[in-house]
C-alpha positions, 0 to 999 in steps of 0.5 A: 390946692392944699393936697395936689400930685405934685411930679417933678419931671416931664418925661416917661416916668413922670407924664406916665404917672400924671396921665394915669393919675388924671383920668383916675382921679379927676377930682385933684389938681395934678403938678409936673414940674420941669427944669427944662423945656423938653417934654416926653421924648425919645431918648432911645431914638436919637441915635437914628436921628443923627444918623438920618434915619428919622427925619425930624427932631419932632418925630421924637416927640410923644407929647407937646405941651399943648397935649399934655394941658388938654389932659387936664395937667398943670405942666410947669417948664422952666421950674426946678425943684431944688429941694423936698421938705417931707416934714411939711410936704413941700417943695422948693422950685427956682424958675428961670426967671430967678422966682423961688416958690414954695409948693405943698404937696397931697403926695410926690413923685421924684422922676427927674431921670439920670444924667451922662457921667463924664468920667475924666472926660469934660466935653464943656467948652470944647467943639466937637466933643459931646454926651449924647443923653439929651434932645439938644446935644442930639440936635448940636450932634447933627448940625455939627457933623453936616457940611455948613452949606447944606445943613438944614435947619429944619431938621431941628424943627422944635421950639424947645431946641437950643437954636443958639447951640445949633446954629453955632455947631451947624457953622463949624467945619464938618469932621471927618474922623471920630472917636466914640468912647464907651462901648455901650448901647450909646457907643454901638449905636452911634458907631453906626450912626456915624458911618452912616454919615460918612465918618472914619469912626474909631470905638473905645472900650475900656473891657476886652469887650463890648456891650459886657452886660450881654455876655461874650458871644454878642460882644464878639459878633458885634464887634465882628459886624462893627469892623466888617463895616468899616468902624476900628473897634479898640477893646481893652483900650481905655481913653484917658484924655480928650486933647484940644484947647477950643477943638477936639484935635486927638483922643488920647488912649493907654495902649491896648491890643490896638483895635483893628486898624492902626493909629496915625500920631498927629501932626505934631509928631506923637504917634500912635504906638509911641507917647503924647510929649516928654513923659514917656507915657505908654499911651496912644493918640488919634487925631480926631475931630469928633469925640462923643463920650458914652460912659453911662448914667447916674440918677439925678437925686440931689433934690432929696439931699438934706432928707433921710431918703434911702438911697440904694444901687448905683445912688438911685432912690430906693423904693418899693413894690408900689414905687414908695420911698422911704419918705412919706407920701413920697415916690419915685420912678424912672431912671432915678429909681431902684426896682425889684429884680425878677431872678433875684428879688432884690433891688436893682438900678437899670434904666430902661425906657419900659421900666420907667414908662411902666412904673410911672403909670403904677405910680398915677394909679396908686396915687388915685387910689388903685394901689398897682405893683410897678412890676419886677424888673430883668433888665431885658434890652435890645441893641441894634449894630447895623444888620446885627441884632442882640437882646439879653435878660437876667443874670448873664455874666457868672459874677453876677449870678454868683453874687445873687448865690447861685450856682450858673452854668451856661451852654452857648449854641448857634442854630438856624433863624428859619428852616434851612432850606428857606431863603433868609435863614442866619445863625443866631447865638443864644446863650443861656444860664441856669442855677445848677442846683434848682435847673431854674433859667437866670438869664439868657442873650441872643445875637444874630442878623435876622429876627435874633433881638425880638426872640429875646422876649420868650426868655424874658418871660420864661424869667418872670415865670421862674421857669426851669430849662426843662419847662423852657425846652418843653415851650411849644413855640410856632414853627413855619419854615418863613419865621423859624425852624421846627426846633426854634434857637431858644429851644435848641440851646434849653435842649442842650443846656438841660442835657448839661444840668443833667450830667 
């Protein structure tokens, strides 16, 4: 077994490419080396979990171990790649049970994913304090929020969860008021979780406002919808430290424009609006019991150090079209791994669940001998914030496209869902940007509370298809009073950004 595929990493990236690579080339012995237990999950449901909408932790899961063995592959958990010898196409993995090993390798692929960045903000050791970026902080998530005597423990119903972690969580007294910092996919998202299960929640976020990769009117209309149910969203107001011993007791924050609601001092006299103790700090407290941290990702490389692996965005491994590194015979895919973006044309880092699913199945097959492009990236994404819906794609922000050396202009319209006289019909945002010079479409976003995320798609398209605003005005997209009016909102806001280009 002198040339297997070896992958290390079990999610949607590595199983992708491990699938592919099976069926196309049967003839070779594929490897998936996991540190951990957990397999093929879905790291964008669990929010909806902890809020109760799915049921059960299994729900989550694409594939079981016992699915991945009948493929034909050779799935290892518990084995940690610790380093990568590209010279003798091997790699070193440590076992949970202390074994180190050597494996040799016909090709590799890195899919080790990313992990949450703590910030100053260290959760380890403390109750009620969490990151949200695996199955078992999901699951320890759950438990600790419901009431002891009605915790159900089947809800964390996988033989890979940490039963210890859970149960210990389950027995800790429910909270009542929580603070989520990070005004992310993470921080909306459990912002409505979190209501859903009965909590006061309080959003953090550092900017003057949320989801900043979507543009100004999505972060305004869902901030809208966050407070017009019952979240205090504090925007311009950075945390600066969790407070508690054994506990969560407080978050402590710089004074910011102070959210929507007030902020109560604790017990111990500090207060809201005046300092934490004797250092005369301009700084705020909340009392909470539950803090979840949702600052963002960083890939996890350090299997490579000690290589002349390029690194690119964000510290992600550089690679090319066809997923390669600059190793030989040495890939990578996934949230660990850079792209090229669609409207720019160079490389990008943005982990997304598509991203990774799609380049680890071009990766499988290029492996087998099917050279396949992993596809450019736009970095179009969905958020959902109760009955809010928001999607964006490309270069929103005026920085980003100035940066990528374009001229942007930007129109932002609201029109109707469906036909005005049909029952359901809700304004819907869009925005969208162009390059003045070429009237290409760079990016574009979209909010609104009925069908306004999946309308997304038509810009993500016209993206990869470097369509200019007049084509997009020109689109003839479907019309029938149930699902849109006769002018659709995409078409409306190319209709008025043209006119702008036009001036």
């Amino acid at each position: 077994m002198s040339d297997p595929f070896v992958v290390v990493g079990a999610d949607a990236a590595g199983l992708s490419a491990a699938s592919k690579f099976r069926r196309e080339a049967p003839e070779r012995d594929v490897i998936v080396f996991e540190m951990g237990r957990w397999i093929s999950y879905a790291y964008c449901g669990m929010p909806y979990f902890i809020e109760g909408r799915i049921e059960r932790l299994s729900n989550l899961l694409s594939l079981s171990p016992s699915d991945v063995d009948e493929r034909g592959i050779d799935l290892r958990r518990g084995h940690k790649v610790v380093a990568v010898d590209p010279d003798a196409k091997r790699v070193t993995v440590e076992t949970t049970d202390g074994e180190t090993f050597e494996q040799p390798y016909g090709d590799l692929l890195v899919a080790t994913g990313g992990r949450a960045t703590l910030g100053p903000f260290d959760v380890r050791g403390l109750d009620g304090a969490f990151t949200l970026h695996s199955m078992d902080a999901a699951a320890a998530i759950d438990a600790y929020i419901a009431d002891p005597a009605a915790y159900d423990p089947a809800r964390a119903d996988v033989d890979a969860v940490d039963r210890d972690r859970v149960d210990y969580n389950a027995a800790l007294p429910a909270p009542e008021t929580a603070a989520i910092v990070g005004g992310g996919y993470v921080g909306v998202e459990m912002a409505e979780a979190l209501v859903g299960r009965g909590l006061d929640v309080h959003l953090f976020q550092r900017s003057d406002r949320l989801l900043p990769p979507f543009g100004e009117a999505v972060g305004e209309r869902v901030a809208e919808e966050l407070t017009d149910r019952g979240v205090t969203v504090h925007t311009g107001t950075p945390v600066e430290a969790l407070v508690g011993d054994d506990r969560i007791e407080a978050v402590a924050f710089a004074d910011g424009d102070g959210g929507t609601g007030d902020v109560d001092g604790g017990s111990d006299g500090t207060g809201g609006d005046g300092d934490l103790g004797a250092n005369g700090d301009d700084r705020g407290r909340l009392p909470v019991d539950l803090a979840i941290v949702g600052v963002g990702i960083r890939p996890n490389t350090e299997l490579l150090e000690g290589t002349d692996v390029a690194l690119g965005e964000g510290g992600a491994i550089r690679t090319d079209e066809y997923g390669r590194t600059t190793l030989p015979d040495v890939y990578a895919a996934g949230d660990c791994a850079t792209a090229i973006h669609a409207v720019t044309g160079e490389e990008a880092w943005m982990p997304l669940g598509l991203t990774a699913n799609r380049a680890g199945r071009a990766v499988g097959a290029t492996v087998a001998g099917d050279r396949s492009p992993v596809g450019e990236i736009a970095g179009t994404a969905a958020v959902k914030a109760f009955d809010m819906e928001a999607g964006r794609v490309g270069l929103v922000e005026d920085e980003a496209a100035v940066a990528a050396g374009f001229d942007p202009v930007r129109e932002t319209v609201t029109a109707g869902s469906r036909s005005g006289y049909y029952p359901g019909a809700e304004p819907t945002d869009v925005t969208l940007v162009a390059d003045r010079d070429s009237g290409r479409l760079i990016g574009g976003s979209i909010v609104g509370p009925d069908r306004a995320a999946i309308r997304i798609d038509t810009l993500a398209t016209a993206l990869e298809a470097d369509m200019t605003v007049p084509e997009v005005e020109r689109l003839d997209l479907a019309y029938a009073p149930p699902f849109s009016p006769v002018w659709d909102p995409v078409l409306v806001a190319a209709k008025v950004l043209n006119g702008t280009l036009e001036e």
